[in-house]
C-alpha positions, 0 to 999 in steps of 0.5 A: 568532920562528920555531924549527926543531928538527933531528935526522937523522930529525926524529922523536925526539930532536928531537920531545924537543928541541922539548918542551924548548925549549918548556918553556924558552921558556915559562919564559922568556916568550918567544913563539915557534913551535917545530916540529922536522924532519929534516936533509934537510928543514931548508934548505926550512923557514923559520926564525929560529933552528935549534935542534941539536947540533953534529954537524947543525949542522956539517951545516947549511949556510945563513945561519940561526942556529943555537943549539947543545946537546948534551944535549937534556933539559938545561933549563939548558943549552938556557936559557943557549944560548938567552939567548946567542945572543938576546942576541948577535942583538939 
């Protein structure tokens, strides 16, 4: 499983979302490859899932999943998003 991590430059907040989804993930004991970018770059990435906050996510306009959080160091919010969305695709 492929996981891009979005933010509008594609160095902090979502360089923070990725260390967290992987932390998550982890935890989970789910096996994936979680790399983060910037919004312009995000529709010539491959990915399985795009992990963002509403505000991208509206941005992003492609048919690749897309699991949306807010709070990009809530470890639960970002596990029950997760596990829905997998669960919903499944």
């Amino acid at each position: 499983m492929e996981m891009l991590c979005v933010c509008g430059l594609g160095q902090g907040s979502s360089l923070i979302l990725r260390m967290t989804v992987e932390e998550v993930l982890k935890e989970l004991g789910i096996k994936a490859n979680v790399d983060n970018t910037d919004l312009s770059s995000v529709s010539y990435m491959r990915a399985d899932y795009i992990v963002t906050n509403k505000v991208f996510g509206d941005q992003i306009h492609n048919t690749v999943p897309k699991i949306i959080v807010e709070n990009y160091f809530d470890k639960d919010e970002i596990r029950k998003a997760i596990l829905q969305h997998i669960k919903k695709e499944d």
